[in-house]
mmCIF file as gemmi writes it, N, C-alpha and C atoms, coordinates in Angstrom:
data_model
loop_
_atom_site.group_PDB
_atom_site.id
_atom_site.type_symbol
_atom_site.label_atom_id
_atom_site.label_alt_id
_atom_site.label_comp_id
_atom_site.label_asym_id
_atom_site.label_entity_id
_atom_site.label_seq_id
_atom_site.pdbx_PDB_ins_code
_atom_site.Cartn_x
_atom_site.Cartn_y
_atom_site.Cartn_z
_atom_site.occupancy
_atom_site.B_iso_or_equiv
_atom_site.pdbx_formal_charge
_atom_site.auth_seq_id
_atom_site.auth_asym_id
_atom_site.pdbx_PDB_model_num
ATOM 1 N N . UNK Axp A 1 ? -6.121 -27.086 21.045 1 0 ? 1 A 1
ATOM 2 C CA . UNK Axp A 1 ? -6.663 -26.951 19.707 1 0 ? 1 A 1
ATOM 3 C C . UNK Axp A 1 ? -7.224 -25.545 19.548 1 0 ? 1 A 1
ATOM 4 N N . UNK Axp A 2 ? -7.146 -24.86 18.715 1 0 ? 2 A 1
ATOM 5 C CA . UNK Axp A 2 ? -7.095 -23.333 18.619 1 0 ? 2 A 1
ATOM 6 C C . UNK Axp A 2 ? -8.705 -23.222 17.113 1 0 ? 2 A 1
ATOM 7 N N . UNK Axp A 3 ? -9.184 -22.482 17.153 1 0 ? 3 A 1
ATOM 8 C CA . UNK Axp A 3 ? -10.736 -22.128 16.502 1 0 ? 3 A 1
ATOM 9 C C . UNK Axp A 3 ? -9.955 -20.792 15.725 1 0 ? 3 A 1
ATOM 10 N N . UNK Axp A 4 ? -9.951 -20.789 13.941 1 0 ? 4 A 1
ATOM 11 C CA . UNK Axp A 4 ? -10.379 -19.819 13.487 1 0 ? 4 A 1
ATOM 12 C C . UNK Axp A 4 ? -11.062 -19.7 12.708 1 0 ? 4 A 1
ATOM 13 N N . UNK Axp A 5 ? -11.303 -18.321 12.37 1 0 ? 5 A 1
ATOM 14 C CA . UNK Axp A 5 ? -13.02 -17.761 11.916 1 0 ? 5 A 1
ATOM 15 C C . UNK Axp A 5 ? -12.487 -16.612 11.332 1 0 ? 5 A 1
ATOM 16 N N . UNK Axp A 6 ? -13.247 -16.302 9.905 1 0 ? 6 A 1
ATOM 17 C CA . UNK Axp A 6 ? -13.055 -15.143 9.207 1 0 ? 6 A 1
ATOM 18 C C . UNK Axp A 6 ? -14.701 -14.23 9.509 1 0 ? 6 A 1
ATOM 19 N N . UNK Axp A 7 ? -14.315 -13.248 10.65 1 0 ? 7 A 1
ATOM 20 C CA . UNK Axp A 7 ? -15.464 -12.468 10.322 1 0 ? 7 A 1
ATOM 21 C C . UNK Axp A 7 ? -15.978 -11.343 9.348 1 0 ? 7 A 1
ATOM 22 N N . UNK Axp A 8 ? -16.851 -11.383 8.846 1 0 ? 8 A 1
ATOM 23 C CA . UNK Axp A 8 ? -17.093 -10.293 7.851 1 0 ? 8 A 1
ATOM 24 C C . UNK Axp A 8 ? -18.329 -9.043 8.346 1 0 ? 8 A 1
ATOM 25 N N . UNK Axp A 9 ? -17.657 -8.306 8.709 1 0 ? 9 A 1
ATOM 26 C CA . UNK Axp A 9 ? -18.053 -7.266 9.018 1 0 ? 9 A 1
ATOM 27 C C . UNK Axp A 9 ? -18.412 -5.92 7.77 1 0 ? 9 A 1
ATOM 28 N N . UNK Axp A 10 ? -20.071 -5.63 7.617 1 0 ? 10 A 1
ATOM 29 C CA . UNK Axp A 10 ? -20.832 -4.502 7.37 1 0 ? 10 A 1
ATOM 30 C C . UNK Axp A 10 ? -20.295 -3.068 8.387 1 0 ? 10 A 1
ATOM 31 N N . UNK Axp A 11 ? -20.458 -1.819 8.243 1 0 ? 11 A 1
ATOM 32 C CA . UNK Axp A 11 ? -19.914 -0.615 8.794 1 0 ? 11 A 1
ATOM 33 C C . UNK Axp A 11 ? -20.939 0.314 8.289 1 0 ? 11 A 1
ATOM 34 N N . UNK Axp A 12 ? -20.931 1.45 8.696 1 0 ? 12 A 1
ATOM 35 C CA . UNK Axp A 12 ? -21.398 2.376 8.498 1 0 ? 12 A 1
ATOM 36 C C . UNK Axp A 12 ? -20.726 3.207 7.239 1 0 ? 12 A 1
ATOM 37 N N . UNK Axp A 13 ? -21.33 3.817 7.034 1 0 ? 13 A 1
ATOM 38 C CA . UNK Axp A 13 ? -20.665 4.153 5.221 1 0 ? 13 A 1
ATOM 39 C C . UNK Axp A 13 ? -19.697 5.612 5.583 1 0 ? 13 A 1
ATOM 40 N N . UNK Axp A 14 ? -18.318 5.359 5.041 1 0 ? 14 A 1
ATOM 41 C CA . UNK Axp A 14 ? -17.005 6.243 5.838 1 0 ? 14 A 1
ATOM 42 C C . UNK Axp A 14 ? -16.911 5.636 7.042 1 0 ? 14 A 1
ATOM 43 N N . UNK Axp A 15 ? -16.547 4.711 7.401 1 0 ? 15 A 1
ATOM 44 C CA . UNK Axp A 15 ? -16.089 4.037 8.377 1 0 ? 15 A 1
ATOM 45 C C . UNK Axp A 15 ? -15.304 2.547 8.402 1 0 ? 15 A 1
ATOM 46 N N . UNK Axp A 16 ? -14.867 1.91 7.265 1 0 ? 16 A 1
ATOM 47 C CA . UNK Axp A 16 ? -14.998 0.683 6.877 1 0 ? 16 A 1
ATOM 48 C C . UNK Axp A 16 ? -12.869 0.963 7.732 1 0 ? 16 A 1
ATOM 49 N N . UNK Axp A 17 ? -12.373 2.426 7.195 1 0 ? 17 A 1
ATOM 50 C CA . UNK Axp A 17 ? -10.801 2.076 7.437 1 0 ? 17 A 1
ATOM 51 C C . UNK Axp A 17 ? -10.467 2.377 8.991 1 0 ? 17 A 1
ATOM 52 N N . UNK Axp A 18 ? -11.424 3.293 9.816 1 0 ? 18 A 1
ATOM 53 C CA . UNK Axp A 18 ? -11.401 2.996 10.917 1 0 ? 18 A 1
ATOM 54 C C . UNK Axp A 18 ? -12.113 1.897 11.917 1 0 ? 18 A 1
ATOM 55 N N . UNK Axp A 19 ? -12.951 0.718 11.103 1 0 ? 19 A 1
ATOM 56 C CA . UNK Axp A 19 ? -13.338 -0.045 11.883 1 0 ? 19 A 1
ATOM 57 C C . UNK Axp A 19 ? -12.021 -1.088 11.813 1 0 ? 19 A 1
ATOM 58 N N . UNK Axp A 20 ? -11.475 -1.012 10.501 1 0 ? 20 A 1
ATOM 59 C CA . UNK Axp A 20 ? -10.476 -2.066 10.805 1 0 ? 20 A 1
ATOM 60 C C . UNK Axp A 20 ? -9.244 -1.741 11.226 1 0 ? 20 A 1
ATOM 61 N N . UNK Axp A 21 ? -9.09 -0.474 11.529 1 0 ? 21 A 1
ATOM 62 C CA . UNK Axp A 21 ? -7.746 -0.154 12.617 1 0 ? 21 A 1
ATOM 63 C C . UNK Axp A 21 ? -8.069 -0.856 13.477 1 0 ? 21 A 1
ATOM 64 N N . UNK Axp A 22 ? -9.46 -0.719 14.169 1 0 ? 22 A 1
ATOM 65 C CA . UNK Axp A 22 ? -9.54 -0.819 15.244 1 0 ? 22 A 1
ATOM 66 C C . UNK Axp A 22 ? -9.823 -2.542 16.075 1 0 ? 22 A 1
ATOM 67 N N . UNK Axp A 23 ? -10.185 -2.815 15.119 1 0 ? 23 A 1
ATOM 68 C CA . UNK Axp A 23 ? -10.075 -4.904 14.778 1 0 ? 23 A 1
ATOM 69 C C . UNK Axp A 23 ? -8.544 -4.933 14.892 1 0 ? 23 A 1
ATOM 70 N N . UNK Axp A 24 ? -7.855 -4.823 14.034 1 0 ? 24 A 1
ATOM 71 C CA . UNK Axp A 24 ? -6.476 -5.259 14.035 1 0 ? 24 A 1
ATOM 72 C C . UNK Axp A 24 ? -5.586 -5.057 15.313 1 0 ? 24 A 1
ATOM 73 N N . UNK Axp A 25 ? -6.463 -3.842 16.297 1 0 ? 25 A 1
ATOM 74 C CA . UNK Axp A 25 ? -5.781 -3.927 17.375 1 0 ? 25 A 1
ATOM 75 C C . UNK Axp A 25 ? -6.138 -4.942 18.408 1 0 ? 25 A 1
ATOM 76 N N . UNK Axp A 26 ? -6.851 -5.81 18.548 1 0 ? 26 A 1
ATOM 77 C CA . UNK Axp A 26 ? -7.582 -6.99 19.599 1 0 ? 26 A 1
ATOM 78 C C . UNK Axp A 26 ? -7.179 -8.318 19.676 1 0 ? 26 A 1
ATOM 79 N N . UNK Axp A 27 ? -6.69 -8.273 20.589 1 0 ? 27 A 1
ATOM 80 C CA . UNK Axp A 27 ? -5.907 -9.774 20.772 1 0 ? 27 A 1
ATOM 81 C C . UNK Axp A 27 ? -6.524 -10.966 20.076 1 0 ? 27 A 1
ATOM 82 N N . UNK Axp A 28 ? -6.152 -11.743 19.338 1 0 ? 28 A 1
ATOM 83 C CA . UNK Axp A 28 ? -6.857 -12.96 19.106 1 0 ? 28 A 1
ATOM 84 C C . UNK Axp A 28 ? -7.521 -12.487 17.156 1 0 ? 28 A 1
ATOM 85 N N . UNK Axp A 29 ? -6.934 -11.465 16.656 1 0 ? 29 A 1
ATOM 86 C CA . UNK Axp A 29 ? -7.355 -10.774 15.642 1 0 ? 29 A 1
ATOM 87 C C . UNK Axp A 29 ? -5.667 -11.383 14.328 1 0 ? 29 A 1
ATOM 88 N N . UNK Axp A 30 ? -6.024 -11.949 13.591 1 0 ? 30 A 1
ATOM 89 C CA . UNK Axp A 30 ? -4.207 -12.06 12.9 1 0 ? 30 A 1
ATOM 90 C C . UNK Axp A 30 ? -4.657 -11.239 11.639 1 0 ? 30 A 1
ATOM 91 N N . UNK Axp A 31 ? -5.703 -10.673 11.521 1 0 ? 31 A 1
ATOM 92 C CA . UNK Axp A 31 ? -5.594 -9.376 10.05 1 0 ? 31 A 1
ATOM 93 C C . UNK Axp A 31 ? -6.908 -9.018 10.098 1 0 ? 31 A 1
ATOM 94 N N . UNK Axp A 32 ? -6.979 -7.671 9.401 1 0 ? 32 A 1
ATOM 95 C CA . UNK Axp A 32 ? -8.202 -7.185 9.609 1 0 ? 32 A 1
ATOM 96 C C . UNK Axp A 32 ? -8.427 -5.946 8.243 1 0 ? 32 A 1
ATOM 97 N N . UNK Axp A 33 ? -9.103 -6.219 6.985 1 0 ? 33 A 1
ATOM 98 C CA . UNK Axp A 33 ? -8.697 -5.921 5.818 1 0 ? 33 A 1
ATOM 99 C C . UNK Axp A 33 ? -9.903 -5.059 4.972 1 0 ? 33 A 1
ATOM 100 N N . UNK Axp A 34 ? -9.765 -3.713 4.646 1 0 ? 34 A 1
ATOM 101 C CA . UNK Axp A 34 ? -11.192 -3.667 3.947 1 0 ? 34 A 1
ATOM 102 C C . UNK Axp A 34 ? -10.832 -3.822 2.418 1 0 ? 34 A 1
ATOM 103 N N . UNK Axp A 35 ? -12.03 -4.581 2.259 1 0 ? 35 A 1
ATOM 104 C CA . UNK Axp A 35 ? -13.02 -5.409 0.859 1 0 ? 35 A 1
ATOM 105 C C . UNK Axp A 35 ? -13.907 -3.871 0.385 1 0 ? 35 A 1
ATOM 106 N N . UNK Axp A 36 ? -13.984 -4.641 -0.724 1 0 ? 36 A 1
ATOM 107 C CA . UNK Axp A 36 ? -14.998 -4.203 -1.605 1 0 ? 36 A 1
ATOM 108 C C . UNK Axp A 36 ? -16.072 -5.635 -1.9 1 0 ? 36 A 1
ATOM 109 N N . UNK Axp A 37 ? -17.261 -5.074 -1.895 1 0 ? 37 A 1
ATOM 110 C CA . UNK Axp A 37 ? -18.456 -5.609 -2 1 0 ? 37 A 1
ATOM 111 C C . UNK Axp A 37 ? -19.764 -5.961 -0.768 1 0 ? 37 A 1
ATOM 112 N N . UNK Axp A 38 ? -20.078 -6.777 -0.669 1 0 ? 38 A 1
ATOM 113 C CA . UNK Axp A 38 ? -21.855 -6.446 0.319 1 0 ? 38 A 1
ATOM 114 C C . UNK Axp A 38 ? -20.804 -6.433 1.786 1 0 ? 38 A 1
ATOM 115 N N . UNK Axp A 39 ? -19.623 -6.422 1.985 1 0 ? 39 A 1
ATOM 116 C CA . UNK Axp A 39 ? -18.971 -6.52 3.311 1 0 ? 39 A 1
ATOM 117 C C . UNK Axp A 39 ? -17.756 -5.289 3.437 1 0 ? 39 A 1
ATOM 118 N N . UNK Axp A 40 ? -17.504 -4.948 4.185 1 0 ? 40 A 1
ATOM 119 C CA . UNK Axp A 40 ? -16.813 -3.584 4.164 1 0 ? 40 A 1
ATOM 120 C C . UNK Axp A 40 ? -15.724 -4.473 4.688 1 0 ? 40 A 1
ATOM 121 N N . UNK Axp A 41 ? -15.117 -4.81 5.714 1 0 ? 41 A 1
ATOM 122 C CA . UNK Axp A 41 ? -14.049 -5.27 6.249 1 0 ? 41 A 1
ATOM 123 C C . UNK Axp A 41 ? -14.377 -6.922 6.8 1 0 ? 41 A 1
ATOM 124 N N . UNK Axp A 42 ? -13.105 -7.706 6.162 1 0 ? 42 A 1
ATOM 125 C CA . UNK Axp A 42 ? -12.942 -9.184 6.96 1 0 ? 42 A 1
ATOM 126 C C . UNK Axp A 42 ? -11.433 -9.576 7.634 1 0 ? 42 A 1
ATOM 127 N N . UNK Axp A 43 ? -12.601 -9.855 8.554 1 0 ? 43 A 1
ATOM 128 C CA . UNK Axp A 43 ? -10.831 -10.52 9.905 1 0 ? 43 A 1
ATOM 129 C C . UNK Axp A 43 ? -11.038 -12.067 9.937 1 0 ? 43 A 1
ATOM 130 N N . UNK Axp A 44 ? -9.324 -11.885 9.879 1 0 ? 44 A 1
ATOM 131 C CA . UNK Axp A 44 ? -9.249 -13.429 10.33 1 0 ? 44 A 1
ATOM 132 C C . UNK Axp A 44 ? -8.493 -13.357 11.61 1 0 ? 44 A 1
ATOM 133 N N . UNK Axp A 45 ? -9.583 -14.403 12.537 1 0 ? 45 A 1
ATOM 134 C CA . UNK Axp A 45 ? -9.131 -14.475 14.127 1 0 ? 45 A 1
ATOM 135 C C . UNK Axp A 45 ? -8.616 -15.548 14.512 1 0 ? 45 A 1
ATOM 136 N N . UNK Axp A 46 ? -8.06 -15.939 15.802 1 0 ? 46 A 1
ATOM 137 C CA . UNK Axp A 46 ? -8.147 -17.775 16.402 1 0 ? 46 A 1
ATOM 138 C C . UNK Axp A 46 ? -8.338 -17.425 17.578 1 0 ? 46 A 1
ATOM 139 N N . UNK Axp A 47 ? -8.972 -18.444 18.373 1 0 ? 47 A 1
ATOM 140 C CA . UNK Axp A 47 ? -9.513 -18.452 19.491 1 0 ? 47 A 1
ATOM 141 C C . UNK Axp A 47 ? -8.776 -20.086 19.727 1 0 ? 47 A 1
ATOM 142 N N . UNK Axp A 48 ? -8.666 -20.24 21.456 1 0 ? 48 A 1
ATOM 143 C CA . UNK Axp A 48 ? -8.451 -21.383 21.814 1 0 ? 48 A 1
ATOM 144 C C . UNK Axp A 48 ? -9.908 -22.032 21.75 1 0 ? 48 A 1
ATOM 145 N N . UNK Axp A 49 ? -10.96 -21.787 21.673 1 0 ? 49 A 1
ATOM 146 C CA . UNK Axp A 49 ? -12.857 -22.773 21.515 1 0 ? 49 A 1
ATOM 147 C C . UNK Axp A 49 ? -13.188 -21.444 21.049 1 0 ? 49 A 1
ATOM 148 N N . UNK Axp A 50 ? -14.489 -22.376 20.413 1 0 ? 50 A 1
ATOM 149 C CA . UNK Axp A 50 ? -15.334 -21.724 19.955 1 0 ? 50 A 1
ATOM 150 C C . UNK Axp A 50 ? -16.165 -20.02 20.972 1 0 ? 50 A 1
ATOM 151 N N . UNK Axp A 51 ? -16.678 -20.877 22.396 1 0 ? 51 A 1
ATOM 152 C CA . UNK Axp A 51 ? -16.803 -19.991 23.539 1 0 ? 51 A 1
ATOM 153 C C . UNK Axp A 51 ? -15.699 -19.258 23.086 1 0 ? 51 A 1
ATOM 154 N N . UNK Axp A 52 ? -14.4 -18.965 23.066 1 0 ? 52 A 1
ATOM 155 C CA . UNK Axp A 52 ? -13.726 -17.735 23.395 1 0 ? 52 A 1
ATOM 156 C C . UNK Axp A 52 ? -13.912 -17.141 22.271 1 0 ? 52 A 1
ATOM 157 N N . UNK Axp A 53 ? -14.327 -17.614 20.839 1 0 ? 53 A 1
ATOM 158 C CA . UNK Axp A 53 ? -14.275 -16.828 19.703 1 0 ? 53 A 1
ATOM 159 C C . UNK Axp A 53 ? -15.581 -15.956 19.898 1 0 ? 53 A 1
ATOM 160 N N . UNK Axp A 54 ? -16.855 -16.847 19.917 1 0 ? 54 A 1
ATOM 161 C CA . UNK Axp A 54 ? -18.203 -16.075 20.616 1 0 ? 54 A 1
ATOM 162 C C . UNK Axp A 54 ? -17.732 -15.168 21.5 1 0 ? 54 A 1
ATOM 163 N N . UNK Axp A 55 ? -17.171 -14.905 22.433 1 0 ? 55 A 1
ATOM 164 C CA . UNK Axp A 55 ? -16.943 -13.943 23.275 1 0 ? 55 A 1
ATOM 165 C C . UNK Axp A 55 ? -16.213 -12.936 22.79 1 0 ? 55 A 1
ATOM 166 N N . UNK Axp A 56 ? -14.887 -13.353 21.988 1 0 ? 56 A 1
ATOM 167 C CA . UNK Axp A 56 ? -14.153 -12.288 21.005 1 0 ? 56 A 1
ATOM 168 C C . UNK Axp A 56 ? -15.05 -11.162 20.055 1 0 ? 56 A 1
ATOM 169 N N . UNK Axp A 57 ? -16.082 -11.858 19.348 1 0 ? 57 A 1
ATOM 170 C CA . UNK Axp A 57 ? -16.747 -11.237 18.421 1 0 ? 57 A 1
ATOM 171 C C . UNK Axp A 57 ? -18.172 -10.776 18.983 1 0 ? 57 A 1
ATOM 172 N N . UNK Axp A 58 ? -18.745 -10.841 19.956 1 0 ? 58 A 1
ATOM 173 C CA . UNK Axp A 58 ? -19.917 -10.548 20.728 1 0 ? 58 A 1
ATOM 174 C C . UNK Axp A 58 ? -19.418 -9.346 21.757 1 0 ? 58 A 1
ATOM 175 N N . UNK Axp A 59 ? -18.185 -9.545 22.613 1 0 ? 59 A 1
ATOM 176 C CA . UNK Axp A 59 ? -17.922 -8.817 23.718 1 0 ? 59 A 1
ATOM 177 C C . UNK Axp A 59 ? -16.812 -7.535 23.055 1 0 ? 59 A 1
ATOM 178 N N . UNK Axp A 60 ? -16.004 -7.926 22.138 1 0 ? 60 A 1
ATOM 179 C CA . UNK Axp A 60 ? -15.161 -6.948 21.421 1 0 ? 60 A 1
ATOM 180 C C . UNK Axp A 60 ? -15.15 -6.555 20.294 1 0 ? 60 A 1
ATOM 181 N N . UNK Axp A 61 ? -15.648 -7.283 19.22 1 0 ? 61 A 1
ATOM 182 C CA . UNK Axp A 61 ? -15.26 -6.606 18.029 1 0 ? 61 A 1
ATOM 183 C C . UNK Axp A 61 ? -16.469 -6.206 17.401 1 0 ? 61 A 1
ATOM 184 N N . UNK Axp A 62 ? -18.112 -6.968 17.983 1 0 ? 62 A 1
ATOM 185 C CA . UNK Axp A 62 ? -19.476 -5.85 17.61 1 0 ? 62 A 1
ATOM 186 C C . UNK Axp A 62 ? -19.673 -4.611 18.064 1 0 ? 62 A 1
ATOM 187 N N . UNK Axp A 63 ? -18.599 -4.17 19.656 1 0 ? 63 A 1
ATOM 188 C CA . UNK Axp A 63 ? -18.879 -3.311 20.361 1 0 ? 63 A 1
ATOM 189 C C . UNK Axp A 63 ? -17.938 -1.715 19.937 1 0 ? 63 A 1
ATOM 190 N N . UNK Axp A 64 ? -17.348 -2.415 18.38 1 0 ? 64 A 1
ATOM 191 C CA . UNK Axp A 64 ? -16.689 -1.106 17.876 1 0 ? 64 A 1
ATOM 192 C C . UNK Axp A 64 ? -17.664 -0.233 17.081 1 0 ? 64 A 1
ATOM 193 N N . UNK Axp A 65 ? -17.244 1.166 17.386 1 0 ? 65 A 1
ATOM 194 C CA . UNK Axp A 65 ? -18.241 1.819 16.59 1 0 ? 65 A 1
ATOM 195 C C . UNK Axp A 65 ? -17.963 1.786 15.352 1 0 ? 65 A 1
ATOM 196 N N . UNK Axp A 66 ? -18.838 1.834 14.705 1 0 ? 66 A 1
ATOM 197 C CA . UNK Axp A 66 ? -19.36 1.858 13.419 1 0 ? 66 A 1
ATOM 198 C C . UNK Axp A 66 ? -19.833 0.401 12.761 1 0 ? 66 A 1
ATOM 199 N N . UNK Axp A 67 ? -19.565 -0.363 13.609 1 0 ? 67 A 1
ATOM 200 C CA . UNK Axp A 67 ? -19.862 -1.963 13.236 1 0 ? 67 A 1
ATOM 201 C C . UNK Axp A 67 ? -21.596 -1.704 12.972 1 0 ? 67 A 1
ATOM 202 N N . UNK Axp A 68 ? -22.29 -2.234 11.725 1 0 ? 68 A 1
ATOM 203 C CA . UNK Axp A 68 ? -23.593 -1.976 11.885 1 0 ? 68 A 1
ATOM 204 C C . UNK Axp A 68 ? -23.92 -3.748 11.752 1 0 ? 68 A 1
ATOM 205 N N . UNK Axp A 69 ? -23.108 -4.71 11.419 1 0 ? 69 A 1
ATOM 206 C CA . UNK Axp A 69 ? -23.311 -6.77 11.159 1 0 ? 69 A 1
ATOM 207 C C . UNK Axp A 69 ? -22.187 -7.108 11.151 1 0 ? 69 A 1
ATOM 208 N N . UNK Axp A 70 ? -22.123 -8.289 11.635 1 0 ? 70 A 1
ATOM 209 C CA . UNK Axp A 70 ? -21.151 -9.662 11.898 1 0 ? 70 A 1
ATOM 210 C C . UNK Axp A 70 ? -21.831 -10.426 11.171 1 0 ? 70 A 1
ATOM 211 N N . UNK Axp A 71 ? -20.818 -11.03 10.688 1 0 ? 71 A 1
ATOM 212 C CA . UNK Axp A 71 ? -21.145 -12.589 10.389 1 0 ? 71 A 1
ATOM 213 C C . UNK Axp A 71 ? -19.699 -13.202 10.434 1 0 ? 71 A 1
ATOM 214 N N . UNK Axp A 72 ? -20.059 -14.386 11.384 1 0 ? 72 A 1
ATOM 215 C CA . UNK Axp A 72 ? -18.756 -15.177 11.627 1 0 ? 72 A 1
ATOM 216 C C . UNK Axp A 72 ? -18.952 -16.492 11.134 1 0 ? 72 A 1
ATOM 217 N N . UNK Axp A 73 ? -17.331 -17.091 10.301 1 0 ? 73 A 1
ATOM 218 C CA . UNK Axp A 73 ? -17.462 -18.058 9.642 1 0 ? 73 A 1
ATOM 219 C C . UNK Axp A 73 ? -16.362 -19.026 10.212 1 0 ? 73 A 1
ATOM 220 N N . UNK Axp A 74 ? -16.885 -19.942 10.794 1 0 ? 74 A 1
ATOM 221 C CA . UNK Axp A 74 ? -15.561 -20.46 11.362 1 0 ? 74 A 1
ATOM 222 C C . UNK Axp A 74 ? -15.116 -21.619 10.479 1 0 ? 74 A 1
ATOM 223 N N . UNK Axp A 75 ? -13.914 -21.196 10.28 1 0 ? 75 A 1
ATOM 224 C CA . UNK Axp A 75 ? -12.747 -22.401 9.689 1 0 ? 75 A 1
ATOM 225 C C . UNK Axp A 75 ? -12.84 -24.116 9.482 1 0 ? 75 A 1
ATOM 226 N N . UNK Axp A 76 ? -13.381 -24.752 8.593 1 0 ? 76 A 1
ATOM 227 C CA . UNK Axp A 76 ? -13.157 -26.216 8.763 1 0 ? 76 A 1
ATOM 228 C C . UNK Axp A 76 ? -12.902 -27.301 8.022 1 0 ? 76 A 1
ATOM 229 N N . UNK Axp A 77 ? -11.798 -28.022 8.662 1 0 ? 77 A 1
ATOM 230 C CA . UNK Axp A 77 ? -10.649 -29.005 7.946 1 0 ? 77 A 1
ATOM 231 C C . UNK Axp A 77 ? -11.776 -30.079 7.428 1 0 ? 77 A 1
ATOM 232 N N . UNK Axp A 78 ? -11.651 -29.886 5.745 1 0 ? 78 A 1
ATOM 233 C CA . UNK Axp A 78 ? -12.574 -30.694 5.158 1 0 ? 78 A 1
ATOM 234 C C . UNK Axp A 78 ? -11.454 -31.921 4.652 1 0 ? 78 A 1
C-alpha cells in the first residue's frame, strides 16, 4: 500500500524555480510545481508508509536550500 502527500512548500523570495528543480529530482517526488499564493511550490509524492514519507520530507526535501516551511498533506480515500 503506497502513502501520497502533496507538500506545500514556502522558499525564500527568488528561489521558488530552483527549489522545485530540485524536488522534482528525488525519488519518491511525481511533480513538483510553482504556485502563486501564501505557498511558492507544491509536490506531489508517494511513499510505501507514512515513516518513509516523514523521512522523504524531513531527511530530503526540507534539507534543500532555500526551503524556509513544509507542510505536508497526506492523501485520503474519503
Amino acid at each position: 500500500m503506497s502513502v501520497s502527500a502533496y507538500v506545500l512548500i514556502q522558499t525564500e523570495v527568488g528561489r521558488a524555480a530552483s527549489v522545485a528543480r530540485a524536488v522534482a529530482k528525488l525519488d519518491g517526488v511525481i511533480a513538483a510545481e510553482g504556485v502563486t499564493g501564501p505557498y511558492d511550490v507544491i509536490v506531489r509524492t508517494e511513499a510505501t508508509s507514512v515513516d518513509e514519507l516523514g523521512r522523504m520530507v524531513v531527511g530530503r526535501i526540507q534539507l534543500i536550500e532555500g526551503i524556509t516551511r513544509t507542510v505536508t498533506c497526506p492523501v485520503v480515500n474519503l
